[in-house]
Biopython code that builds the backbone (N, CA, C, O; Angstrom):
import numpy as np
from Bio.PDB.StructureBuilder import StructureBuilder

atoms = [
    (1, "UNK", "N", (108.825, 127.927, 112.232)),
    (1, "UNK", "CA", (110.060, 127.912, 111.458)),
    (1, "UNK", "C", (110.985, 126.826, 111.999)),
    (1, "UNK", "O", (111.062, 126.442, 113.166)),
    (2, "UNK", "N", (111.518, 126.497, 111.176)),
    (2, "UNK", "CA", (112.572, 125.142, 111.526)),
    (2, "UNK", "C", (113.743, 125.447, 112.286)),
    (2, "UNK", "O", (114.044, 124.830, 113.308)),
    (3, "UNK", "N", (114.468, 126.470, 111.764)),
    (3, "UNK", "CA", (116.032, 127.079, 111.995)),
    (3, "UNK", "C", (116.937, 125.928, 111.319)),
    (3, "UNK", "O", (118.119, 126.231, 111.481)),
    (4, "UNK", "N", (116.798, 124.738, 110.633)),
    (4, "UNK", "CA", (117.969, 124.459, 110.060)),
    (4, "UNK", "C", (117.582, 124.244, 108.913)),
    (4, "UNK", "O", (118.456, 123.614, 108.316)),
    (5, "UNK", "N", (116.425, 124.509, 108.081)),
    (5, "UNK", "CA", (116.527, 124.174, 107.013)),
    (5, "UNK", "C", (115.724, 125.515, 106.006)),
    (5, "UNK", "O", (114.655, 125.468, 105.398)),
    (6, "UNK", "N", (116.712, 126.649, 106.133)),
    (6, "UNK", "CA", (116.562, 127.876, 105.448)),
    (6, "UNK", "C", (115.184, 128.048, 103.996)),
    (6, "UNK", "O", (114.194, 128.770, 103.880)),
    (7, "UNK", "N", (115.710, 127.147, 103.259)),
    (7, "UNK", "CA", (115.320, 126.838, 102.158)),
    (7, "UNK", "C", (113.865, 126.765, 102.107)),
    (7, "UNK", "O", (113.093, 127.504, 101.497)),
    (8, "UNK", "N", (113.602, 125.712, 102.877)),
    (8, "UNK", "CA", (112.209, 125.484, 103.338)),
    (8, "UNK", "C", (111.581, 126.356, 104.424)),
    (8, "UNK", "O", (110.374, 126.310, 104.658)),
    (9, "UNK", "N", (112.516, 127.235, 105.149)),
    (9, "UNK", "CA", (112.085, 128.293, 105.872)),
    (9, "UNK", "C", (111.339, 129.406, 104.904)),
    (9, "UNK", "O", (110.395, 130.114, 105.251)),
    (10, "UNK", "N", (111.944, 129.397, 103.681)),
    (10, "UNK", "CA", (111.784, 130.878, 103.184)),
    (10, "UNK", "C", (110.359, 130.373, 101.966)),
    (10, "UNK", "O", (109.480, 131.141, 101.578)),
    (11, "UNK", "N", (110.535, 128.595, 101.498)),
    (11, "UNK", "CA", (109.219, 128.447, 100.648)),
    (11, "UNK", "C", (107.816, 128.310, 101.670)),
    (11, "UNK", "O", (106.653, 128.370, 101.270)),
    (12, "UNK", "N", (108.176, 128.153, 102.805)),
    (12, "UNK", "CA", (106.601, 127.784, 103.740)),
    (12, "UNK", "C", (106.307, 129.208, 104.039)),
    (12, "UNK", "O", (105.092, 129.334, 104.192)),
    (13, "UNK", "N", (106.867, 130.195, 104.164)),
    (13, "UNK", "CA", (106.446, 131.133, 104.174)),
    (13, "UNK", "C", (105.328, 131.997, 103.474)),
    (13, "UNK", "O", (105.354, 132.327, 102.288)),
    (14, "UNK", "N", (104.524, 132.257, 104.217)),
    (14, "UNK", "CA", (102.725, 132.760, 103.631)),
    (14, "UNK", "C", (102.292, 131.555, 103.122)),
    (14, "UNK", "O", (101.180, 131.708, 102.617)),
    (15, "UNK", "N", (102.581, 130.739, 103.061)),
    (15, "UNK", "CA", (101.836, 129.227, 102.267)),
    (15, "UNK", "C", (100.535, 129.139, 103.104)),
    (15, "UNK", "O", (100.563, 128.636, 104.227)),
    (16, "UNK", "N", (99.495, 129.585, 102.607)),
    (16, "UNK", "CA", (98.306, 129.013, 103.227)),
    (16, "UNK", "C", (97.663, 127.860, 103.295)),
    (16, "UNK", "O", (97.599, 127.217, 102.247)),
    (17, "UNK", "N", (97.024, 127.297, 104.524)),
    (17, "UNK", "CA", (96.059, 125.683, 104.520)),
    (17, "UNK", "C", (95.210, 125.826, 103.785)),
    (17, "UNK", "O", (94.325, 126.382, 104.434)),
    (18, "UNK", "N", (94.763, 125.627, 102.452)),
    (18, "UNK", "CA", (93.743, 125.196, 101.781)),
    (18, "UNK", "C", (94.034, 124.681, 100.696)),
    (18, "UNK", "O", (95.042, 124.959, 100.046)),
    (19, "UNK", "N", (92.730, 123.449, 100.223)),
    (19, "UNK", "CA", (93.344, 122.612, 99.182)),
    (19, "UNK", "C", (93.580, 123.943, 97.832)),
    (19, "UNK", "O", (93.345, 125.150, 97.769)),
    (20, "UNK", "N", (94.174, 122.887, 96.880)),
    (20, "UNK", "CA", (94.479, 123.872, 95.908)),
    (20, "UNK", "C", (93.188, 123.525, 94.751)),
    (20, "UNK", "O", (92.604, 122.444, 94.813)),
    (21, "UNK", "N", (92.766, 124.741, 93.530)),
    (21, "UNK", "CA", (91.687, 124.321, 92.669)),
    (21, "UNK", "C", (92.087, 123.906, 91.967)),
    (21, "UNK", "O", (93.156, 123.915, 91.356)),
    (22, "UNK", "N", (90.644, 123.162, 91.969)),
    (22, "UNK", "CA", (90.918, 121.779, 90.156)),
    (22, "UNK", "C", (92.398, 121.964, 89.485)),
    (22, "UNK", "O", (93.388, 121.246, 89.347)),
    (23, "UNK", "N", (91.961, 123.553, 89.077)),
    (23, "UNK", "CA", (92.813, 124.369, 87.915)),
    (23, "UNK", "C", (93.943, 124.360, 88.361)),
    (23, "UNK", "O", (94.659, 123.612, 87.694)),
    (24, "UNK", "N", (94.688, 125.054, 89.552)),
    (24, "UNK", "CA", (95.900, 124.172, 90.178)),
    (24, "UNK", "C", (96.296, 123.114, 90.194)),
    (24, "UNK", "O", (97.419, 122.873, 89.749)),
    (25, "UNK", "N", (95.376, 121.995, 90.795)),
    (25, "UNK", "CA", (95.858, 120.706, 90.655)),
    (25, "UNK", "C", (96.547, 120.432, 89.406)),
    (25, "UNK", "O", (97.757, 120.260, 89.259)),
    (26, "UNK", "N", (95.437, 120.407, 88.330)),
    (26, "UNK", "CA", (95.335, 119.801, 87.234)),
    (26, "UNK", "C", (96.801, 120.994, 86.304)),
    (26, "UNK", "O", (97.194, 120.665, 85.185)),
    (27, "UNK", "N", (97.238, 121.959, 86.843)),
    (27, "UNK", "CA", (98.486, 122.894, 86.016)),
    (27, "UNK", "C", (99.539, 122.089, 87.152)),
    (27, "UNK", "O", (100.504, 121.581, 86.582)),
    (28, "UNK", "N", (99.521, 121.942, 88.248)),
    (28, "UNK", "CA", (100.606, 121.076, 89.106)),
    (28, "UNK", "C", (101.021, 119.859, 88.373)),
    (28, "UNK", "O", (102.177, 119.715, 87.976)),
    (29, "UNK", "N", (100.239, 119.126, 88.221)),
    (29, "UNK", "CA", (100.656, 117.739, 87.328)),
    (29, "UNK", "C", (101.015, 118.059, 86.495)),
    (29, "UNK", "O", (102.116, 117.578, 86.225)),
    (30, "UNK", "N", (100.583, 118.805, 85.733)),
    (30, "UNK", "CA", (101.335, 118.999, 84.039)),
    (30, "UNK", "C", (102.172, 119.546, 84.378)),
    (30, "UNK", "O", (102.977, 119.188, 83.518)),
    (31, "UNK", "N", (102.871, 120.398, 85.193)),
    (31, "UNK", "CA", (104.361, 120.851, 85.370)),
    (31, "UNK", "C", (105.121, 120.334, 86.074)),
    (31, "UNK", "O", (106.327, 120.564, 85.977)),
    (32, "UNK", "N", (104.513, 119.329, 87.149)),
    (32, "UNK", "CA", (106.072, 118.371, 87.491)),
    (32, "UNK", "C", (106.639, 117.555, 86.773)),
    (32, "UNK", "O", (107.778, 117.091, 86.825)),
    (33, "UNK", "N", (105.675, 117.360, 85.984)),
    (33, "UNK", "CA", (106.333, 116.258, 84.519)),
    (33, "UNK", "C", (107.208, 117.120, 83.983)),
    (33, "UNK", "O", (107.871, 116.423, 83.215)),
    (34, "UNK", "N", (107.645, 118.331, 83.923)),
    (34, "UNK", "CA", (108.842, 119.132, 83.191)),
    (34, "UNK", "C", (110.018, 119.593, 84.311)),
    (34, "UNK", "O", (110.564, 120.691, 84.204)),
    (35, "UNK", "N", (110.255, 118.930, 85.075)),
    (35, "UNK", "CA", (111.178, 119.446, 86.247)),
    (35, "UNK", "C", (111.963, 118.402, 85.909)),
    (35, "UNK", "O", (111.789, 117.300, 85.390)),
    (36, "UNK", "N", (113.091, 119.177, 86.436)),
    (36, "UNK", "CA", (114.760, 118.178, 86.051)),
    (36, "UNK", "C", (114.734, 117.476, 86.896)),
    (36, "UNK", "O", (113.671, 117.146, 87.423)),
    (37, "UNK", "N", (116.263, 116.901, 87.402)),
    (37, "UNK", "CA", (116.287, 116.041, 88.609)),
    (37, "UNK", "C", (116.509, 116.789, 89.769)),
    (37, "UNK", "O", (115.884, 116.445, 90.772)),
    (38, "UNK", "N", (117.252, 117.715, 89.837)),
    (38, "UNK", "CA", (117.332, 118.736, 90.970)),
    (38, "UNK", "C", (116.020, 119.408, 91.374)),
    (38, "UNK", "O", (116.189, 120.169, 92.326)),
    (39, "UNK", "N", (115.123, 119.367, 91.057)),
    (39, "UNK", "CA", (113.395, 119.872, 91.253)),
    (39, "UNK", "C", (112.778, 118.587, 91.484)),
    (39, "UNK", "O", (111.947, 118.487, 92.386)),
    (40, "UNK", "N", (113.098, 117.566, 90.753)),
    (40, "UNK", "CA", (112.173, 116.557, 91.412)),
    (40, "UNK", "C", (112.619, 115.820, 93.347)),
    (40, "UNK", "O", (112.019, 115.234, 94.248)),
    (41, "UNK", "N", (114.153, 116.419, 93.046)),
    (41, "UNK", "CA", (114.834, 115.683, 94.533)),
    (41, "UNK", "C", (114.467, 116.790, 95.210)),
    (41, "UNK", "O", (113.544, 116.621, 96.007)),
    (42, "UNK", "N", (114.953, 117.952, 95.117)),
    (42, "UNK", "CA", (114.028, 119.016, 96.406)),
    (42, "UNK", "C", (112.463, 119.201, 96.158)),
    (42, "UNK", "O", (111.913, 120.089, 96.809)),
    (43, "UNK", "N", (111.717, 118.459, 95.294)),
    (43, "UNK", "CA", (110.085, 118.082, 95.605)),
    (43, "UNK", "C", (110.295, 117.249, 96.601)),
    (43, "UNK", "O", (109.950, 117.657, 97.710)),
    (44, "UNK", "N", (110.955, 115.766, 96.499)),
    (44, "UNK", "CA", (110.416, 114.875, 97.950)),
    (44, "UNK", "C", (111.291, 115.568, 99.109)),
    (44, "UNK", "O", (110.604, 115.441, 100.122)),
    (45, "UNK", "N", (112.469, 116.235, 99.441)),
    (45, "UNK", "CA", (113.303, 116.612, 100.278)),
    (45, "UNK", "C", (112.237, 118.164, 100.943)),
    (45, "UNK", "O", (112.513, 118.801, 101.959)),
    (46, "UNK", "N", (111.503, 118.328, 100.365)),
    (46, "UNK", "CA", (110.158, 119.839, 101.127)),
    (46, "UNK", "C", (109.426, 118.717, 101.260)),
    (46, "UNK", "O", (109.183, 118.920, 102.449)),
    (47, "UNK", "N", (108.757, 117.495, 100.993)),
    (47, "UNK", "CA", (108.033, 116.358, 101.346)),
    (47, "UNK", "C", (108.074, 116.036, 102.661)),
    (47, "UNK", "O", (107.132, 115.952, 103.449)),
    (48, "UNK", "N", (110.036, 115.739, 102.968)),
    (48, "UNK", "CA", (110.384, 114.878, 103.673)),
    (48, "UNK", "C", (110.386, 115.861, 104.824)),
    (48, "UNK", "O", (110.253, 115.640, 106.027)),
    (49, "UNK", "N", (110.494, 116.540, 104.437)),
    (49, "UNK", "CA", (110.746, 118.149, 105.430)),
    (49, "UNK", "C", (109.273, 118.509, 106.078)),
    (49, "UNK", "O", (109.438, 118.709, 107.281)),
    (50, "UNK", "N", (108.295, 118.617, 105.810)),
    (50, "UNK", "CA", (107.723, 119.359, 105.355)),
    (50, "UNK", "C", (106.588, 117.970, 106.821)),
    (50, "UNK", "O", (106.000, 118.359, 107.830)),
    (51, "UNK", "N", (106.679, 116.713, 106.397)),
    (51, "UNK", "CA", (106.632, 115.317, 107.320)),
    (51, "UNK", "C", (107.328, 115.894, 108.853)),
    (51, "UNK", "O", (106.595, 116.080, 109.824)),
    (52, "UNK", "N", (108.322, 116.059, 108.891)),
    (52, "UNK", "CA", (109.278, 116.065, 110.131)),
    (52, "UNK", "C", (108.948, 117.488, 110.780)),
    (52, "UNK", "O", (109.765, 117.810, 111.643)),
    (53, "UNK", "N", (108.019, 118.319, 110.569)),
    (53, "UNK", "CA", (107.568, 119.355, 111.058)),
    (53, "UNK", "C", (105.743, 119.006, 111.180)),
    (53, "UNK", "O", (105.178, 120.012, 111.608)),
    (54, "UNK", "N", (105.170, 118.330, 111.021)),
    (54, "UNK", "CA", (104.185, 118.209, 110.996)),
    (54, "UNK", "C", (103.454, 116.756, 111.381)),
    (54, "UNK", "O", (102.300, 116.775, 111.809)),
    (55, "UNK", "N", (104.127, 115.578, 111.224)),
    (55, "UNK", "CA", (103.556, 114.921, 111.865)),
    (55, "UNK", "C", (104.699, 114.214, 112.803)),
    (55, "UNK", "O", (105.918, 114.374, 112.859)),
    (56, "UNK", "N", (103.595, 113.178, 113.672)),
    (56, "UNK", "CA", (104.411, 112.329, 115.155)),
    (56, "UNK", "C", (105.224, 111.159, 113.822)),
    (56, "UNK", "O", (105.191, 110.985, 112.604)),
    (57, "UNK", "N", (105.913, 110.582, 115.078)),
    (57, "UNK", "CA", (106.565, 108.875, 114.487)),
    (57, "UNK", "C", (107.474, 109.091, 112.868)),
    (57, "UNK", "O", (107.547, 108.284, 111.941)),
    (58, "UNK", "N", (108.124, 110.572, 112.987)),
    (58, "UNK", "CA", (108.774, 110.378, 112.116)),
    (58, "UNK", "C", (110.107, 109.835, 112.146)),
    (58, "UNK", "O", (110.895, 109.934, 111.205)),
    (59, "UNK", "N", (110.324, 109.320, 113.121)),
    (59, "UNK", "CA", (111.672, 109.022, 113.474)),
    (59, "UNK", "C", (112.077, 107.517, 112.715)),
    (59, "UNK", "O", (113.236, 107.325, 112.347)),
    (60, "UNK", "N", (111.409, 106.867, 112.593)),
    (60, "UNK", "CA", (111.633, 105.860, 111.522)),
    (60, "UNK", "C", (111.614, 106.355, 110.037)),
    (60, "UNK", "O", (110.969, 107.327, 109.644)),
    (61, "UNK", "N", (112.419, 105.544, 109.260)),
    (61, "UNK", "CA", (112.558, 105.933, 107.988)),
    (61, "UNK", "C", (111.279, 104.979, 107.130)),
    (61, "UNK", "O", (111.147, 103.778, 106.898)),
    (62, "UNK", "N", (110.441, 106.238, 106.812)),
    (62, "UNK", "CA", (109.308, 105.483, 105.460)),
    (62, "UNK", "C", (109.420, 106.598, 104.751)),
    (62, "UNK", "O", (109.951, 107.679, 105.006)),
    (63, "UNK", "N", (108.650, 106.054, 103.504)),
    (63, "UNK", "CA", (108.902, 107.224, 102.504)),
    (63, "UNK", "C", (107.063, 107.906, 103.126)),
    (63, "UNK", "O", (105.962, 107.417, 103.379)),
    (64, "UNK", "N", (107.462, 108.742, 103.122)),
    (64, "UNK", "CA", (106.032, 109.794, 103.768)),
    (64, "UNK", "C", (104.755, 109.868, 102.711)),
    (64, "UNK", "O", (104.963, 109.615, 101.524)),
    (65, "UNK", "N", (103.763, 110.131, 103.057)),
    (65, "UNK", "CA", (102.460, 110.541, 103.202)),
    (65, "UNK", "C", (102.274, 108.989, 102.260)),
    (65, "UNK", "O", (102.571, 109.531, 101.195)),
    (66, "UNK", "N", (102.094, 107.960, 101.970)),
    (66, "UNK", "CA", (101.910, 106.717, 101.550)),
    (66, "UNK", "C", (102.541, 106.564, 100.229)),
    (66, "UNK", "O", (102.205, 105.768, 99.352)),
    (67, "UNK", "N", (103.545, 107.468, 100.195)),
    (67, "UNK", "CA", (104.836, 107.140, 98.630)),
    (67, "UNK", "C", (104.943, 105.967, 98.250)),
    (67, "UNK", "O", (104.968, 105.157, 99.176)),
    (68, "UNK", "N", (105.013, 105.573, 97.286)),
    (68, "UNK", "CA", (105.710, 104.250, 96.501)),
    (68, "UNK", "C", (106.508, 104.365, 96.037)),
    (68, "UNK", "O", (106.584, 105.428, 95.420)),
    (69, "UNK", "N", (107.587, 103.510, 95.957)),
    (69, "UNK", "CA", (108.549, 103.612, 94.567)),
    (69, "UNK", "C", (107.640, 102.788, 93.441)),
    (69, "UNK", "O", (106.684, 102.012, 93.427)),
    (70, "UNK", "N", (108.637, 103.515, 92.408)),
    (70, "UNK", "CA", (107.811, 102.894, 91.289)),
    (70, "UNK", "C", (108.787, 102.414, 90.468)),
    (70, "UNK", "O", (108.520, 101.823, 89.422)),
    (71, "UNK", "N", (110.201, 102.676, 90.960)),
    (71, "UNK", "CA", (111.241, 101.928, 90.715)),
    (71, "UNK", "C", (112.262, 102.398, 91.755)),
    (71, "UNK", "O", (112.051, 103.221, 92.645)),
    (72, "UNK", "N", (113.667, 101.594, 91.444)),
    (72, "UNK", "CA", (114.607, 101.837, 92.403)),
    (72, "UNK", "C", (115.090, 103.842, 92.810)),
    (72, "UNK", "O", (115.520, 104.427, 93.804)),
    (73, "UNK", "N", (114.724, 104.230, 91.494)),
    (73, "UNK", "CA", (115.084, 105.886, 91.907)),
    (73, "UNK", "C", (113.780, 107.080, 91.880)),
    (73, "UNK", "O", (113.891, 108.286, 92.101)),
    (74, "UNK", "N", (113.011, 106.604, 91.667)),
    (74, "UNK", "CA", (111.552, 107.035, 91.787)),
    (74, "UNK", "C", (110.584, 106.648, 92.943)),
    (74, "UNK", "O", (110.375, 105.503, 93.345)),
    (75, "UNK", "N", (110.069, 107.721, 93.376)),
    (75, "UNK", "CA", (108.685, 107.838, 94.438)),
    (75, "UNK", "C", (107.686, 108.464, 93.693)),
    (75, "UNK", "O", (107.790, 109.551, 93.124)),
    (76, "UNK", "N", (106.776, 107.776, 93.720)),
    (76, "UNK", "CA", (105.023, 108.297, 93.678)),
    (76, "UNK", "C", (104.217, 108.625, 94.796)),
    (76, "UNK", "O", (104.035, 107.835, 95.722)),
    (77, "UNK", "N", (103.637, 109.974, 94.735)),
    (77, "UNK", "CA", (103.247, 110.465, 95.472)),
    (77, "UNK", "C", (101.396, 110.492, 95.093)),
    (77, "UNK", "O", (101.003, 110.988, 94.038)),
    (78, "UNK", "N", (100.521, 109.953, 96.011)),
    (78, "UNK", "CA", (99.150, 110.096, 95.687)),
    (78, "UNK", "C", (98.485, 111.568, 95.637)),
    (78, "UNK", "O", (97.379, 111.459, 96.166)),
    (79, "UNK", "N", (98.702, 112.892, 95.221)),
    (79, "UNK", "CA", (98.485, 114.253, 95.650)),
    (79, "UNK", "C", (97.158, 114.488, 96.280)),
    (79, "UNK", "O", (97.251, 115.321, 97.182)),
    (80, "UNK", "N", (96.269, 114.151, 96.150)),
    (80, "UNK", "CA", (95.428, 113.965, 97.237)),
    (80, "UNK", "C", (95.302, 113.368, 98.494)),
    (80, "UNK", "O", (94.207, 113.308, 99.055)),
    (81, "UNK", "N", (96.470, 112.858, 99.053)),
    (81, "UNK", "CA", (96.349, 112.123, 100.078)),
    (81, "UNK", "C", (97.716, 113.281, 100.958)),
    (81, "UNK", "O", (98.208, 112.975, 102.044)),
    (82, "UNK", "N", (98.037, 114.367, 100.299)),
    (82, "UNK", "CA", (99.012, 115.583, 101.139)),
    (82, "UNK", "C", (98.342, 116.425, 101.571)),
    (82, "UNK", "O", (97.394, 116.828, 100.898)),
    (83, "UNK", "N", (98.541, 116.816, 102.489)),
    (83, "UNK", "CA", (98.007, 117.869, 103.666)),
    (83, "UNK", "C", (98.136, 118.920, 102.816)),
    (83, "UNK", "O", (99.198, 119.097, 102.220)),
    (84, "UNK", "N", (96.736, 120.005, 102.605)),
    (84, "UNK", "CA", (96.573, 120.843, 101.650)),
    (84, "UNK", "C", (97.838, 122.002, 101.510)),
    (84, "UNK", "O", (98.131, 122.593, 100.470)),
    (85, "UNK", "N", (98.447, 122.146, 102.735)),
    (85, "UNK", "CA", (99.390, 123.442, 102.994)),
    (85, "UNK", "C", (100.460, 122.787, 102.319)),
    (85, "UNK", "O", (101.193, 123.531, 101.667)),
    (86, "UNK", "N", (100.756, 121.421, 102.321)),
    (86, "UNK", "CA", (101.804, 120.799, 101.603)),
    (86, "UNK", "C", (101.744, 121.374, 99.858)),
    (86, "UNK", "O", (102.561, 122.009, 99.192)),
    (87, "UNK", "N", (100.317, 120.787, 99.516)),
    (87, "UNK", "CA", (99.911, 121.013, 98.126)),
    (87, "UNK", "C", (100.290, 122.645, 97.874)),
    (87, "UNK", "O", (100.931, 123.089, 96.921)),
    (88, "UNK", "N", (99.808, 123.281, 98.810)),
    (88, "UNK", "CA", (100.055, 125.049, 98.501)),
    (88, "UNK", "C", (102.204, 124.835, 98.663)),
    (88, "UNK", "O", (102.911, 125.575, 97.979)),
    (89, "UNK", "N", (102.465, 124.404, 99.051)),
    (89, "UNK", "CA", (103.960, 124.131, 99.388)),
    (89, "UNK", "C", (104.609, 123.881, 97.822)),
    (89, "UNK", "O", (105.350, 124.660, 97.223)),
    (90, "UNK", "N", (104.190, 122.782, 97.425)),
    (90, "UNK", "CA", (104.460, 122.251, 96.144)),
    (90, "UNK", "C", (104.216, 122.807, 95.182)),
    (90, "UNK", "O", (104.966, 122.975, 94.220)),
    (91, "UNK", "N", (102.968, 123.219, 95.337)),
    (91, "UNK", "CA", (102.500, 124.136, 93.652)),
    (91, "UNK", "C", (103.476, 125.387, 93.930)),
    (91, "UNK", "O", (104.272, 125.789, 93.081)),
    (92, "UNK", "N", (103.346, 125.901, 95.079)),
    (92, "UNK", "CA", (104.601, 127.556, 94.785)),
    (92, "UNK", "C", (106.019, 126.485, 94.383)),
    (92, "UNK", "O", (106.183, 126.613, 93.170)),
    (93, "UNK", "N", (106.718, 125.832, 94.761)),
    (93, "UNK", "CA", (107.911, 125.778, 94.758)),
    (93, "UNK", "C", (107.965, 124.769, 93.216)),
    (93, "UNK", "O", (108.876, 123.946, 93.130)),
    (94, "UNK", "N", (107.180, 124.869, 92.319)),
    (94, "UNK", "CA", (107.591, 123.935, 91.101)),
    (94, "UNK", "C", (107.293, 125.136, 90.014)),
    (94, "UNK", "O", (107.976, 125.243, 88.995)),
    (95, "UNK", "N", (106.101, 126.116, 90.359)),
    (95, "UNK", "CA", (106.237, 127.200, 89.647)),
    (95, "UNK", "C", (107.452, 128.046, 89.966)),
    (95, "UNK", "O", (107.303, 128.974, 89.171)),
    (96, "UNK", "N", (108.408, 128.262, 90.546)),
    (96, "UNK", "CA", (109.171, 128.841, 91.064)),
    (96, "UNK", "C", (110.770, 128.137, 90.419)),
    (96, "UNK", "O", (111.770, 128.676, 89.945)),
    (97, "UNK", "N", (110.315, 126.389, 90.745)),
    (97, "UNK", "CA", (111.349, 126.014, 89.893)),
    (97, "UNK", "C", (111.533, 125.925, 88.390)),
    (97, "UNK", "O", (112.599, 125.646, 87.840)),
    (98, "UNK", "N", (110.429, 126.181, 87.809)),
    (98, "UNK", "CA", (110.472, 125.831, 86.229)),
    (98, "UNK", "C", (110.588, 127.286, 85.872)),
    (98, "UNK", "O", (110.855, 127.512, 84.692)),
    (99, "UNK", "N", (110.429, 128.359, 86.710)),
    (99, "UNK", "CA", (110.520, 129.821, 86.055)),
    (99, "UNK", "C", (112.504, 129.943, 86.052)),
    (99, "UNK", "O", (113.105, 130.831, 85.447)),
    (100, "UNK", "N", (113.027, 129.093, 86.677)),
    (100, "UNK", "CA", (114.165, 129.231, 87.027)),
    (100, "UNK", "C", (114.909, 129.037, 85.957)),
    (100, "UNK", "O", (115.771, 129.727, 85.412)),
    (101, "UNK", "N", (113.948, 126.839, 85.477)),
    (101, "UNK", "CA", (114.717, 126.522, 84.490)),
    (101, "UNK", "C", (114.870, 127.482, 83.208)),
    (101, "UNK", "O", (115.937, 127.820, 82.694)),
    (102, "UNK", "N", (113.318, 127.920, 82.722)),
    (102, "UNK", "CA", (113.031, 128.576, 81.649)),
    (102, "UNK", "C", (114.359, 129.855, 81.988)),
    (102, "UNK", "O", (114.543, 130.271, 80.844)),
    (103, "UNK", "N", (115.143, 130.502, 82.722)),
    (103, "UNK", "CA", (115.887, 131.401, 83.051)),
    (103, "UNK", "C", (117.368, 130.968, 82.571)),
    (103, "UNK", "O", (118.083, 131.536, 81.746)),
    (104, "UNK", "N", (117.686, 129.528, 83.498)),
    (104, "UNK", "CA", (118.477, 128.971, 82.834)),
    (104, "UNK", "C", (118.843, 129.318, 81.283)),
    (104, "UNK", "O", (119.628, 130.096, 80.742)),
    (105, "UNK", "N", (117.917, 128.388, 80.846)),
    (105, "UNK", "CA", (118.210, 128.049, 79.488)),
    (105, "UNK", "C", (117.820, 129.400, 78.273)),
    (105, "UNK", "O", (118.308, 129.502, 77.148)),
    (106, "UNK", "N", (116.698, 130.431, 78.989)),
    (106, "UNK", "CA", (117.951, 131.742, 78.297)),
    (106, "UNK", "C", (119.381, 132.027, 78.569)),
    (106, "UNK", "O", (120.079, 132.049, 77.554)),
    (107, "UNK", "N", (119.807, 132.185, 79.360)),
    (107, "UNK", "CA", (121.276, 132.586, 79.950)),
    (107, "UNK", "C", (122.285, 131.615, 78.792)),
    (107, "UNK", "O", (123.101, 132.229, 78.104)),
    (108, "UNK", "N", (122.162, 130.177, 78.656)),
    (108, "UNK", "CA", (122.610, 129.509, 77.849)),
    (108, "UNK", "C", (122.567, 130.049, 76.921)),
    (108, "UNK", "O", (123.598, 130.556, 76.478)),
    (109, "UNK", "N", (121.186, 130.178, 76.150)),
    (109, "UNK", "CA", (121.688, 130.491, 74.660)),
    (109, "UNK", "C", (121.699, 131.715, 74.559)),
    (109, "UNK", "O", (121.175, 132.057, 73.499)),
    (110, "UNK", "N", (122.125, 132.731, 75.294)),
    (110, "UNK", "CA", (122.670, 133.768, 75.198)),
    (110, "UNK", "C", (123.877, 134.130, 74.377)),
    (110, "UNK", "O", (124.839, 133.782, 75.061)),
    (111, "UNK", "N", (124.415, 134.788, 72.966)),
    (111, "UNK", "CA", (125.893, 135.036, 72.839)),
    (111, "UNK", "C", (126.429, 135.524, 73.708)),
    (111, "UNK", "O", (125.892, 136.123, 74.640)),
    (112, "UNK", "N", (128.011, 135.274, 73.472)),
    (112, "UNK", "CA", (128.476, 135.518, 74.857)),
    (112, "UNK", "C", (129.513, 137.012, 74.500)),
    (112, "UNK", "O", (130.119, 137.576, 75.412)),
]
sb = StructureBuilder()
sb.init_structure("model")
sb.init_model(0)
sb.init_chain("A")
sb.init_seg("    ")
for serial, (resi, resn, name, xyz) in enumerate(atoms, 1):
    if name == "N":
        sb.init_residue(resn, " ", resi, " ")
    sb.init_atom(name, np.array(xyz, "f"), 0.0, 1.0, " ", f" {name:<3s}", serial, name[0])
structure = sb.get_structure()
């Protein structure tokens, strides 16, 4: 456990090391393409996190596990090239975020 970064204390929790299946993978991609900007910035920020608990030489600033930008406000991430517990990291916390949005946006069109 980290102790300063709660958030990520409470998603690594039970996250097991193993890669994730096809069928995961392949439902992971199709649902980060539907995450807002607040889900895509705490995707690389559990990335960046997630780096600084797990490997050496993080003390210089790179964008982690071999990211690109792909423009000035975008990173690409190769998903096969993340440490599988990461992948189990990511797939809980994007299903978790899109159950949120879908929550959201009942509450919205709720009468009031």
């Amino acid at each position: 456990m980290s102790g300063n970064f709660p958030f990520y204390d409470s998603m690594i929790k039970d996250v097991k090391d193993k890669d994730l299946t096809i069928k995961q993978k392949n439902d992971f991609i199709t649902r980060i393409g539907k995450m807002d900007e607040n889900g895509t910035e705490l995707v690389y920020a559990l990335i960046r996190i997630y780096e600084m608990h797990h490997e050496e030489n993080t003390g210089t600033y790179k964008i982690p596990y071999n990211g690109k930008y792909i423009d000035k406000n975008n990173i690409q991430f190769d998903f096969d090239l993340l440490p599988n517990k990461l992948k189990q990291l990511l797939y809980k916390f994007v299903n978790i975020h899109l159950k949120k949005m879908e929550e959201e946006k009942m509450i919205e069109k709720r009468p009031i």
